[in-house]
C-alpha positions as CSV (number, residue, x, y, z in Angstrom):
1,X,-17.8,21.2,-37.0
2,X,-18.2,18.5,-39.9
3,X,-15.6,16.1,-40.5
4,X,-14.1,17.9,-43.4
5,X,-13.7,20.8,-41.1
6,X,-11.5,18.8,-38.9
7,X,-9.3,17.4,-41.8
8,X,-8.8,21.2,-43.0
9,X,-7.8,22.5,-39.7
10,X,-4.7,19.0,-39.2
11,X,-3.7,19.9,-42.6
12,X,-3.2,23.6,-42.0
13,X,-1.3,22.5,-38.9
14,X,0.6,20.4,-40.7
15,X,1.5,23.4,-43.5
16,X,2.3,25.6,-40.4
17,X,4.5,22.6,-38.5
18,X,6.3,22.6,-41.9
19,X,8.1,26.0,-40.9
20,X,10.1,24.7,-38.6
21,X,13.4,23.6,-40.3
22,X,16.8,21.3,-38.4
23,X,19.2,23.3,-40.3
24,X,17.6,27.0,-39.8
25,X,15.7,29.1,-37.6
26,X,15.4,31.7,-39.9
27,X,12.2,33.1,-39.0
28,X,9.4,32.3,-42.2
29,X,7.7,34.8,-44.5
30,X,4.0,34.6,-42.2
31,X,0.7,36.4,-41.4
32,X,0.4,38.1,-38.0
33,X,-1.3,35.0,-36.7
34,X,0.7,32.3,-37.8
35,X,4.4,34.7,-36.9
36,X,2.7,34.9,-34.1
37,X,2.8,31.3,-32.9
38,X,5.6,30.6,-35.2
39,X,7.6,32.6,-32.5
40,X,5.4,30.8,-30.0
41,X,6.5,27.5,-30.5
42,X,10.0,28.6,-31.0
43,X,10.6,29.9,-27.9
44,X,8.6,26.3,-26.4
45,X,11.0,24.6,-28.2
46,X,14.0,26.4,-26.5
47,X,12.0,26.0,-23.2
48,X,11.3,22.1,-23.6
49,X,15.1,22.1,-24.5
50,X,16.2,24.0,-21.3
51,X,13.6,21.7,-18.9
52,X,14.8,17.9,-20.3
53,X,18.0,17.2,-20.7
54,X,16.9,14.3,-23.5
55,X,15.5,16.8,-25.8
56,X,17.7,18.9,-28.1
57,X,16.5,21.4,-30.5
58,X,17.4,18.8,-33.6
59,X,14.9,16.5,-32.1
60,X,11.8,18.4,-31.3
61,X,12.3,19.7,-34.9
62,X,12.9,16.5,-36.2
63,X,9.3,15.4,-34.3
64,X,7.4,18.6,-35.6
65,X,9.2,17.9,-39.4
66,X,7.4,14.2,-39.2
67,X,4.3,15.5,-37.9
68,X,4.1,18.2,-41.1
69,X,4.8,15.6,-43.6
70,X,2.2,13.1,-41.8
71,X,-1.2,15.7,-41.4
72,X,-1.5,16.3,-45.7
73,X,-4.6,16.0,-47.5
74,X,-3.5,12.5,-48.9
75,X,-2.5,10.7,-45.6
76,X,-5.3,12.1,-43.7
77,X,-7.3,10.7,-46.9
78,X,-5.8,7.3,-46.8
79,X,-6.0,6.9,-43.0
80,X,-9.8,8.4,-42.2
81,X,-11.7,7.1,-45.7
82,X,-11.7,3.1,-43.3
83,X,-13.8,4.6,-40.8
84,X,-17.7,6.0,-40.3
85,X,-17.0,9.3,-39.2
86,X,-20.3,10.5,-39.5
87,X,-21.4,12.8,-36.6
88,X,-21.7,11.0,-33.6
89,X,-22.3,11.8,-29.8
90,X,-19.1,13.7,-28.6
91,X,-17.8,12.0,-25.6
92,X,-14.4,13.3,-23.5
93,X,-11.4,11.4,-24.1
94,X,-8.9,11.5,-21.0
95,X,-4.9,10.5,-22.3
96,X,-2.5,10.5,-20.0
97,X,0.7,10.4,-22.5
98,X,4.3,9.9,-21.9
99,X,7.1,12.1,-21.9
100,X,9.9,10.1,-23.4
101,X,10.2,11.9,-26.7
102,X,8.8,14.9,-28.4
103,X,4.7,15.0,-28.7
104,X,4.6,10.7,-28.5
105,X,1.0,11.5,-27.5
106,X,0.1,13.4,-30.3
107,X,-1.3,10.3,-32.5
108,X,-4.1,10.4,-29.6
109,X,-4.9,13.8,-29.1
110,X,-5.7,14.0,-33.0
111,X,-7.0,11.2,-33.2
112,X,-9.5,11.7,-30.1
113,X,-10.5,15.3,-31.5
114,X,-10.8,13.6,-35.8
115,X,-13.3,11.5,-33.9
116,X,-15.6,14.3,-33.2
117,X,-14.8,13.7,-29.3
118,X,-13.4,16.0,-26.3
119,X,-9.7,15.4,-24.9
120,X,-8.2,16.3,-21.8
121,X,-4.6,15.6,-21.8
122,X,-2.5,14.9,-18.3
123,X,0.6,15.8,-20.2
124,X,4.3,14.4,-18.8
125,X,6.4,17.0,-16.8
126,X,9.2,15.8,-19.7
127,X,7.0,17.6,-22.2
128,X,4.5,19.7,-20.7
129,X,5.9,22.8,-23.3
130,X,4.8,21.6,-27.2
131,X,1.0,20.3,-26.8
132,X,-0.5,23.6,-25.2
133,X,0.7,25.9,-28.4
134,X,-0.6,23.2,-30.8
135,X,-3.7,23.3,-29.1
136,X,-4.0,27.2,-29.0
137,X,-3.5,27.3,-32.7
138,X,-6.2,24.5,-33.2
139,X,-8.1,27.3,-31.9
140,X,-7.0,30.2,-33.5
141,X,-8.4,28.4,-36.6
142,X,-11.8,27.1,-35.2
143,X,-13.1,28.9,-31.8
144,X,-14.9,25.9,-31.0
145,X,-11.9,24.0,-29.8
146,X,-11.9,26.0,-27.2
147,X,-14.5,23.3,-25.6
148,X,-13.1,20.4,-27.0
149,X,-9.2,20.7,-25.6
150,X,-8.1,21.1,-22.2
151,X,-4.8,20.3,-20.1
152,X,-4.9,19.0,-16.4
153,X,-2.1,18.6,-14.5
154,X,-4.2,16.8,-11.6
155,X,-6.3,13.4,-11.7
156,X,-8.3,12.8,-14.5
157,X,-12.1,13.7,-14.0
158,X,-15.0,13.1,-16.1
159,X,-14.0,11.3,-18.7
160,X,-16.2,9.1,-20.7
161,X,-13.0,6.8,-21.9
162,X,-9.1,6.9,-21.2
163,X,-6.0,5.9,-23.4
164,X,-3.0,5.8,-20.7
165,X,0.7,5.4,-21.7
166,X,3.4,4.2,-19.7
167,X,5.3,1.1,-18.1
168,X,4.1,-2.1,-17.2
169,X,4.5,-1.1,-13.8
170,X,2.1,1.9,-14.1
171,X,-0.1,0.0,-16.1
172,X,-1.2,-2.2,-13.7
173,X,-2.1,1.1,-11.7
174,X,-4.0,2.1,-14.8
175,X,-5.9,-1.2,-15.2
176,X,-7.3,-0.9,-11.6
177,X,-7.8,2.9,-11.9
178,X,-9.7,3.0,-15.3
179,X,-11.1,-0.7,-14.8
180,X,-14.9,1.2,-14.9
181,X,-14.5,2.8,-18.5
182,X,-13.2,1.5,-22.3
183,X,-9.8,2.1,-22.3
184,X,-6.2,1.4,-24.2
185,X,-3.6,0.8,-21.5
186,X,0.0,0.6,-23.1
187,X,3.2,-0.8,-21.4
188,X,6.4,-1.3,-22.5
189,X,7.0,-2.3,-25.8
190,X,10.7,-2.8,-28.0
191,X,11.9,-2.5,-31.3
192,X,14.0,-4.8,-33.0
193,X,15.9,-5.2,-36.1
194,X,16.8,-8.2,-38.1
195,X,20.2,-8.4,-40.2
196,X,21.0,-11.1,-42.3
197,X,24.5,-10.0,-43.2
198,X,23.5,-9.0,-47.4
199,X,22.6,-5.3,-46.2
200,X,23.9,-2.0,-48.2
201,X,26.4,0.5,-46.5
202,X,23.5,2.6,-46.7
203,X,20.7,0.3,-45.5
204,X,22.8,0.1,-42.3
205,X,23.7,3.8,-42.5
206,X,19.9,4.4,-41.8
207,X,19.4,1.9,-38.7
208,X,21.7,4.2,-37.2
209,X,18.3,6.6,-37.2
210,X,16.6,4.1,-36.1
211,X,19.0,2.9,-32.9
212,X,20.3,6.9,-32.2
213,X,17.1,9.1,-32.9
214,X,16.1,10.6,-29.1
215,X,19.0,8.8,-27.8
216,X,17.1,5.7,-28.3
217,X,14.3,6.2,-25.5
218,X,11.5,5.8,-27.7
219,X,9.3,2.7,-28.0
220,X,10.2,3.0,-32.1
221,X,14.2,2.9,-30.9
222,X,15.6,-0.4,-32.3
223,X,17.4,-1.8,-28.9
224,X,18.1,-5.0,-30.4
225,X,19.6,-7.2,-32.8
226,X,19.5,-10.4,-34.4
227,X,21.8,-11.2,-36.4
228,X,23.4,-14.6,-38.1
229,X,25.8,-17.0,-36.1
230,X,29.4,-15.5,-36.9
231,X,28.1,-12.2,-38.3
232,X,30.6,-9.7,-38.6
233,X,30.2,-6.6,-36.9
234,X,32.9,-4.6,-38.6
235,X,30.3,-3.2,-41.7
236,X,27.8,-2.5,-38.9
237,X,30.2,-0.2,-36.4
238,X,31.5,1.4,-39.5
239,X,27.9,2.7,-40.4
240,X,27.2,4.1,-37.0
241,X,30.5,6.2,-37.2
242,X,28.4,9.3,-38.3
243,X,26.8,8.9,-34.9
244,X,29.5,9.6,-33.0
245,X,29.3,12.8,-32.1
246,X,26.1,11.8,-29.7
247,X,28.6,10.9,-27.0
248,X,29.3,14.8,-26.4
249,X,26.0,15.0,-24.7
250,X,26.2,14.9,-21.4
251,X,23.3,12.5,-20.2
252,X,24.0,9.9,-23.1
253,X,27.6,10.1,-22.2
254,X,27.2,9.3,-18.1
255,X,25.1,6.2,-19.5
256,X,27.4,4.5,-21.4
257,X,30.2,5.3,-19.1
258,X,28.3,3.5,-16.5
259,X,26.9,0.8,-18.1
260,X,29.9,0.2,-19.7
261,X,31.8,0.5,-16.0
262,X,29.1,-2.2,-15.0
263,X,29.4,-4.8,-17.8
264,X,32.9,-5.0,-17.7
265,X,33.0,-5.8,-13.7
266,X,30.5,-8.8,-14.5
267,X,32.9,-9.9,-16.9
268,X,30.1,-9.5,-19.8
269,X,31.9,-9.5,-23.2
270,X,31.1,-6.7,-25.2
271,X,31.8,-5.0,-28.3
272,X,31.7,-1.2,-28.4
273,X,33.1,1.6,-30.5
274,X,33.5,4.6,-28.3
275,X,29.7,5.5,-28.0
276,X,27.9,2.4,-28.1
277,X,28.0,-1.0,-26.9
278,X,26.6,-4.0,-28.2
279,X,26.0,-6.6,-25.3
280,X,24.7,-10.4,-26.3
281,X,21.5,-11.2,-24.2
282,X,18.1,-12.6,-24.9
283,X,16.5,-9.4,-23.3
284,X,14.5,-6.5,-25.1
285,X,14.6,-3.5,-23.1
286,X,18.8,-2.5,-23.2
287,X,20.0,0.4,-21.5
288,X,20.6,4.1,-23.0
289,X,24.5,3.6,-25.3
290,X,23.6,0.1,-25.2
291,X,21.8,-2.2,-28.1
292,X,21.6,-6.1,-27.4
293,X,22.2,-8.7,-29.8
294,X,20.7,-12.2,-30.1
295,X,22.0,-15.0,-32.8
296,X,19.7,-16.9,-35.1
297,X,20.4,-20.2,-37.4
298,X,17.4,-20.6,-39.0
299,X,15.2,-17.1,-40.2
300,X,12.0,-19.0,-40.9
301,X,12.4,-20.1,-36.8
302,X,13.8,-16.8,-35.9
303,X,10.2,-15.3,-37.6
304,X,7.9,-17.8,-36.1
305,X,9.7,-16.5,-32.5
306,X,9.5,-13.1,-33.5
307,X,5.5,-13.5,-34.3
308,X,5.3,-15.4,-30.7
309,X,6.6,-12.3,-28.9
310,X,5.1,-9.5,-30.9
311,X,2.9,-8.6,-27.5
312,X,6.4,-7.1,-26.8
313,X,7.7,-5.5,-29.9
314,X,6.8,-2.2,-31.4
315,X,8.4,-2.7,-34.8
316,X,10.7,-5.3,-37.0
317,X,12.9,-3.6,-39.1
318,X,14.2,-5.7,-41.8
319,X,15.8,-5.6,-45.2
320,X,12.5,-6.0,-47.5
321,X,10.1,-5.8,-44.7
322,X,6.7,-7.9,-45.1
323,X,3.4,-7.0,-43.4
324,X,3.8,-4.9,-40.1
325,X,7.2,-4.6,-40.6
326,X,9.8,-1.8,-41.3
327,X,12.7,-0.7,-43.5
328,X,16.0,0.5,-42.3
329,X,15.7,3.9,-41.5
330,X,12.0,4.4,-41.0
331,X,10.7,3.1,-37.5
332,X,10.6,7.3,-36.1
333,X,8.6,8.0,-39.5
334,X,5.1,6.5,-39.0
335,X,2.1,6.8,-40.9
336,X,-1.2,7.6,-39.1
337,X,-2.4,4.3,-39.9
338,X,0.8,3.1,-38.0
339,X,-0.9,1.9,-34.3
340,X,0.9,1.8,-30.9
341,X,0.7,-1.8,-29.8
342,X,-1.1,-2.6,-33.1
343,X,-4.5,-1.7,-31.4
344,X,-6.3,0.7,-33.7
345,X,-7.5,3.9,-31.8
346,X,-9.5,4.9,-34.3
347,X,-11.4,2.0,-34.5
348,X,-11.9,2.6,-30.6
349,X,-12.7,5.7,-30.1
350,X,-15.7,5.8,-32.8
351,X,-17.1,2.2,-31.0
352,X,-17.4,4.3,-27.6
């Protein structure tokens, strides 16, 4: 299986992933095969729905949309043409991913398998349902990824290499544990977006995405922030209006009633809206219904602080973003070429 093979297969996945639509599930105009695990995936998707309480059907779709539009002939183009992917020894790739959102661990399953390597996946309890179909119709169009994918749902075993997601608390278990092979080891990282007070109605419309999209539990979430001495929040809580519906579900409303319950009896001052509170505090990581907020005087100190800490941060959203930074709207969009943590897997997996 040449390179070019490889490419074809992602971007017929990526043609099949496009079936899946937020506003319908009218069932597509397909071949046997494809209807086949069309309806496959479909009924996953109900089933991944059912098991976490975090995932709703608008999400998984809205994972599998971003995923279509990602795996095309020109982005798997732009991303690959950097790299020497001439035919190399196959090694096997073990990823534990995360379960947080839909398919986070996705990037490194394709990216282990474009390599010309093996993967076997520990996948999350939180999103055991997805991966497997994805994997079966990997198959479906080339037989021989039947000896190139597998699942475990027990320790790792002969792996050659591991890429391991999850806190900094498991991480340290994953240091010790996987100390003997190459390895990626990712811990918790934060979003964080940068107003000046000159944004559009609509440029603050779309942080909204970025803040609400999977109830803000991804590492891509924006869960803080900073914003000028004396900004007004009024054009800000107007834009996340559209939002509000959110605090009907269940899970997200229990959090910000608690969190809420538990500011306000430590006398914290907050501001809040109804289904999300903004708390002031030099912290990264703010609970679910909850985004802190940090001022700034100076933006040319607030960017050298923000290049000091970016072993913490994920992304910088900002109005006319620079170099690894974001606009409004975009941090649950990445590009292939968009790294976890900045480290390049790509790059590491062909140096293995």
């Amino acid at each position: 299986m040449t390179i070019e093979d490889r490419k074809t297969h992602f971007i017929k996945l990526g043609e099949f992933l496009a079936n899946f639509k937020r506003n319908s599930q009218k069932i597509p105009s397909l071949g046997n095969k494809d209807l086949k695990f069309f309806k496959e995936l479909n009924e996953k998707i109900d089933a991944a729905v059912h098991y976490n309480g975090w995932f709703t059907r608008e999400n998984v779709v809205f994972s599998l949309q971003q995923w279509s539009e990602a795996l095309s002939k020109k982005n798997l183009d732009q991303w690959l043409e950097r790299y020497d992917l001439s035919e190399k020894e196959s090694k096997t790739i073990g990823i534990i991913m995360a379960g947080n959102i839909p398919l986070v661990g996705f990037h490194d399953f394709i990216s282990v398998l474009l390599a010309g390597h093996k993967v076997v996946a520990k996948l999350s309890s939180n999103d055991k349902q997805l991966l497997p179909v994805i994997a079966r119709y990997l198959i479906h169009l080339d037989s021989e990824y039947q000896n190139r994918i597998s699942f475990t749902e027990d320790r790792l075993k002969g792996f050659d290499a591991v890429i391991a997601t999850g806190s900094d608390n498991t991480a340290r278990y994953f240091e010790y544990y996987f100390s003997k092979v190459p390895s990626i080891i990712r811990k918790n990282r934060n979003s964080v977006a940068v107003l000046t007070g000159r944004e559009t109605p609509e440029e603050l419309e779309a942080l909204g995405e970025d803040i609400f999209r999977y109830y803000g539990l991804g590492c891509r979430n924006v869960s803080k922030l900073f914003v000028p001495e004396n900004y007004d929040f009024d054009a800000f809580f107007k834009a996340m209006y559209k939002w509000n519906p959110i605090i009907n579900q269940a899970k997200y409303a229990n959090n910000y009633d608690y969190n809420k319950a538990v500011y306000l009896m430590s006398n914290f001052k907050l501001l809040e809206n109804g289904f999300l509170i903004l708390k002031e505090d030099r912290g990264y990581s703010s609970p679910i219904a909850t985004v802190f907020y940090e001022t700034y005087k100076d933006s040319e100190e607030l960017n050298e602080h923000l290049q000091n800490e970016k072993d913490k941060l994920q992304c910088i959203v900002k109005k006319n973003p620079g170099i690894n930074e974001v606009s409004f709207g975009e941090t649950q969009k990445p590009q292939l070429w968009d790294y976890a943590d900045n480290i390049d897997t790509m790059e590491f997996l062909l140096k293995i």
